[in-house]
N, C-alpha and C positions, 0 to 999 in steps of 0.2 A: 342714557341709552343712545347707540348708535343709529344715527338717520339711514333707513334704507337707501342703497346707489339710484340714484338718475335711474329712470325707465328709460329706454331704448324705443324711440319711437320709429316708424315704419320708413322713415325718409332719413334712417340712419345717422339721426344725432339726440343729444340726451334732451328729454324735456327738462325744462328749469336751467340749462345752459346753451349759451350762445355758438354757435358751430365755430372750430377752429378752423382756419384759414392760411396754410402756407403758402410765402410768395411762389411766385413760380420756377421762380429759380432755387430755392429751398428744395420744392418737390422733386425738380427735375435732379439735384445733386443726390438727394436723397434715395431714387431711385437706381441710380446707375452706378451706386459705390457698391464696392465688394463686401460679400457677408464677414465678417469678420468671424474666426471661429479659433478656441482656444488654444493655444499649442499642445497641446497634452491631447488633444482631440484630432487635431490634425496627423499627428504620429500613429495614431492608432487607427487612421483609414485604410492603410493599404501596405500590407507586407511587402517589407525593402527588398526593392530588384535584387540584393545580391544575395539577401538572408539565404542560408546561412554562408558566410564565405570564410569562415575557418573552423578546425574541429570543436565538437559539443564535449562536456562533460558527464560523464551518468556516475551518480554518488551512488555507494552503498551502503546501509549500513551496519552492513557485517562484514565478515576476513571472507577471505575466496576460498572453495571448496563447498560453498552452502548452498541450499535451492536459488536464495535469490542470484547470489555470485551467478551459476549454471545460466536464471533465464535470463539478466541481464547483458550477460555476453551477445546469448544466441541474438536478443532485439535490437543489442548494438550492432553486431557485423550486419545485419539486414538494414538499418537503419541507414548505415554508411552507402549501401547503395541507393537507396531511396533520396537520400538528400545531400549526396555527391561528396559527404563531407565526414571526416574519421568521428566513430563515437568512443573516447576514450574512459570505460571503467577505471574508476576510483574507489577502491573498498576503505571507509573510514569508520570504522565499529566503536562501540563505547561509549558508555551513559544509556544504556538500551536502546541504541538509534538516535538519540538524539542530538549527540555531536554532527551525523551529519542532515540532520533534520534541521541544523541550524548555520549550519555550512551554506546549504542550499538556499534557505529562507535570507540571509544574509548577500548573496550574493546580485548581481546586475541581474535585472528582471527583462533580458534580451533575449530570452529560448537558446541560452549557449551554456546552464547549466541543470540540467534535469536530476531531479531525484526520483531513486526506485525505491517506492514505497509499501508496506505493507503492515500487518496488523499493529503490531509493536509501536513503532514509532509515531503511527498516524493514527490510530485508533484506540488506543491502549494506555501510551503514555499521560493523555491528558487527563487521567482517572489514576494513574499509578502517581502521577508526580504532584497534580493538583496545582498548589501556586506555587512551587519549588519548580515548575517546567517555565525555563525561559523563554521558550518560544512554543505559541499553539499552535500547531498544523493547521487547525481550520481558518485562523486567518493569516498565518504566513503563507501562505502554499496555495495553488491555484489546481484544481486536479485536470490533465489533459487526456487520458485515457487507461483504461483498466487494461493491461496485457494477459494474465493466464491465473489461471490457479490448479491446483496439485494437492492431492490428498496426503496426508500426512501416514508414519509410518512408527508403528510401537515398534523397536527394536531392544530385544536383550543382547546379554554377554554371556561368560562365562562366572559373572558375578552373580548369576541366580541360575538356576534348575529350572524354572518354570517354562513348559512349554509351550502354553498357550497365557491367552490373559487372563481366564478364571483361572490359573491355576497362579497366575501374579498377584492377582486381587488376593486370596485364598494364604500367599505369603504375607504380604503387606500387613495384613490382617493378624495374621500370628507373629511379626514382626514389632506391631503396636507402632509406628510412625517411624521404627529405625533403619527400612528400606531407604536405598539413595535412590533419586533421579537424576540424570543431568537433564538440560536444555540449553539450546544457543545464547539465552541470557534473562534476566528477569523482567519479566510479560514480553517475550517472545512469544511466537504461534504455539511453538512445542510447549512453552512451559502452562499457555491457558488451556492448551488439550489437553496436558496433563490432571492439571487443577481440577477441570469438568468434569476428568473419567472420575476421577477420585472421590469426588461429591457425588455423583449419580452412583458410583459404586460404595458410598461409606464408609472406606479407609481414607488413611493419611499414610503420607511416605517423607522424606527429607529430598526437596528441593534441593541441587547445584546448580548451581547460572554459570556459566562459559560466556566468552567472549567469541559468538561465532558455534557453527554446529561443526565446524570438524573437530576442534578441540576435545568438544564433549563427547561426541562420537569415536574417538582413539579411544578416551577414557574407559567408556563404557565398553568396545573392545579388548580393553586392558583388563578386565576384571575388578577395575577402580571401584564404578559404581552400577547398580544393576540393571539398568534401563534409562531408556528415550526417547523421546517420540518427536520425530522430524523428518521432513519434506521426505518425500519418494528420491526425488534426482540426487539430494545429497547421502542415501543409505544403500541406493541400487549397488553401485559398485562393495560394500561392505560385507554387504550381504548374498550377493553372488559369488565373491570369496569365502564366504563361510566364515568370514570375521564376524559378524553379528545375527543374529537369527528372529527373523521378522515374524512376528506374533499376530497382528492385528493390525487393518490398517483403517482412517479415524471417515473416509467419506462414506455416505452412505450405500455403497454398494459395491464387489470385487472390483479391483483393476485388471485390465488388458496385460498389465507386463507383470501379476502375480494373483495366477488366480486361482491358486492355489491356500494364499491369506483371507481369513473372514475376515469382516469388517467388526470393528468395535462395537457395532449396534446389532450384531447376533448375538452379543452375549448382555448389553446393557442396551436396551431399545429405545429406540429412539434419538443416541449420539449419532451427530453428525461435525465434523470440522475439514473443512479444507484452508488449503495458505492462499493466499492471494495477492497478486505483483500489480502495482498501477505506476504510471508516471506522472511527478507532479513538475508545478515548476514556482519560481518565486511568484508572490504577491505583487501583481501591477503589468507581471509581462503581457505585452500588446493581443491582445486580443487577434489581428491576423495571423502573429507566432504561433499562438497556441492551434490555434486552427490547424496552420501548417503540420505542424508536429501533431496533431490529433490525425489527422489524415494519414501521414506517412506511418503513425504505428498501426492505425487499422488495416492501411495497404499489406505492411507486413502481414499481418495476423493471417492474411487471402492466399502468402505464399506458401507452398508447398514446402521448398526450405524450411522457414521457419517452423511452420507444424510440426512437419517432422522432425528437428531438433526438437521442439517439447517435447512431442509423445516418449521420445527415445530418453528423457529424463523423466518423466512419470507426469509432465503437465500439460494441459491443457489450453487453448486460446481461450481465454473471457474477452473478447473484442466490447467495448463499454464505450461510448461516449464521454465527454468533460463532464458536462451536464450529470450525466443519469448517474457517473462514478462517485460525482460530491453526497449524490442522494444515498449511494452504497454505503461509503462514509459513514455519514451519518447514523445510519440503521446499526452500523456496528460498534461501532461507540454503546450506543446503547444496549448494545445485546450481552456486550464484554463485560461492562459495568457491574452489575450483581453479580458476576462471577467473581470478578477481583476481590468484591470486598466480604463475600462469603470464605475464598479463599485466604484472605488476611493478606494477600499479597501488596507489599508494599515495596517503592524505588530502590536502589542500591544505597 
């Protein structure tokens, strides 16, 4: 058994040991040397005078034409004036997001490559792919602020008749699972909205995954296959041409720029999904960066510019903290979970 430590007695040295004694010259060197403090600690005191002094990157990971492509733009060009320096979109789709899920994660953790992240890739994947996912969002990826979210949007074609959604459900149903869907890709936003309606309404339909929502969106246009359900900003223009015809949309309650559309949960209560865009950055970036960059995205969110570029594509500012947005995370991870695997949705 271990002997309890020395009692501290009142004249500040231990009973049952002799008081240590340094020369005076010991003391006095001892006192007036610099704290010594790690390099990896020292870097991460105080954002470099110049940061940032050449253009950022913002990864996507999907093709341009898609809600994320739409909000990514609008918070790069406002970005570029906020911190003096070009934000250069990069759309690199494929593996569900998570080519550039890993793009990002892999890259110098200096706040000069950001990823725009959302359900799929950062939430979804890690339940879809399991130990077949190379890299885990929640520890490659550091979150620096939630930017907006946008209710999603059932859209048909000329591939079905139906003009509202009970009257989809009502096909689906008399179809026996040989209705199509498309979606932007597998466990994409559109494809677990779909998933949900279908379990909370009791049919099945046939799943397509596209690379990207405009792909599936022509398709479905085309009379390929007979529905969709994706972002507002990427179907608004589709469906103001009368290329597709908007059914149902998945938040809980009309939108401003259609409101004339019920929402999904007037006809099956209690659905609600919206898409959600955050910024993350590598693992390890300096803590005054992210700061920096937290800051300048929520500036953004404050300007009227940028609002109104969402509103005018169907989204909203979610202005979110680093902090509060990892907790967001997390809560959705978990919420997606039994959806996946009730829907048997499994990686490409």
């Amino acid at each position: 058994m271990r002997p309890f430590p020395p009692l501290l007695r009142g004249d500040g040295n231990f009973q049952g040991h002799r008081p240590m004694r340094l020369p005076r010259r010991s003391l006095l060197a001892a006192l007036s040397a610099p704290m010594l403090i790690p390099a990896g600690a020292r870097a991460q005191a105080s954002l470099p005078a110049n940061w940032p002094d050449r253009p950022l990157r913002l990864i996507l990971p999907y093709t341009p034409g898609g809600g994320t492509d739409t909000v990514a733009r609008a918070l790069g060009a406002r970005l570029n004036s906020i911190l003096g320096q070009t934000v250069v979109v990069e759309n690199r789709p494929g593996a569900g997001g998570n080519l550039a899920t890993e793009l990002v994660a892999g890259a110098r953790p200096d706040g000069y490559t950001l990823l725009m992240g959302n359900q799929g890739p950062i939430t979804v994947n890690p339940t879809l792919f399991g130990r077949n996912l190379k890299v885990n969002p929640q520890a490659a990826l550091d979150p620096v602020a939630m930017v907006a979210e946008t209710p999603l949007v059932l859209v048909a074609g000329p591939g079905t008749r139906s003009a509202n959604l009970a009257e989809l459900i009502e096909e689906a149903r008399a179809r026996k699972g040989q209705l199509n869907y498309a979606s932007p890709g597998n466990g994409a936003a559109g494809h677990l909205a779909m998933a949900l309606l279908l379990q909370q309404a009791g049919v099945e339909a046939t799943h397509v995954p596209f690379r990207g929502a405009a792909p599936g969106l022509t398709d479905v246009a085309a009379g390929h296959l007979a529905a969709m359900i994706s972002t507002l900003p990427s179907v608004a223009g589709m469906v103001q041409g009368g290329a597709l015809r908007a059914l149902a949309v998945t938040s809980d309650r009309r939108v401003d720029s259609m409101p004339d559309i019920p929402t999904v949960a007037e006809t099956l209560p209690g659905y609600r999904v919206t898409a959600w865009y955050g910024i993350l950055v590598p693992h390890g970036t300096p803590e005054p960066i992210r700061a920096r960059l937290e800051s300048a995205i929520l500036a953004s969110l404050e300007t009227e510019g940028l609002i109104s570029s969402l509103r005018a594509e169907g989204a909203v500012p979610y202005p979110m903290k680093g902090e509060e947005f990892g907790r967001f995370i997390a809560a959705e991870r978990e919420r997606w979970a039994p959806v996946i695997r009730a829907a048997g949705i499994t990686a490409d």
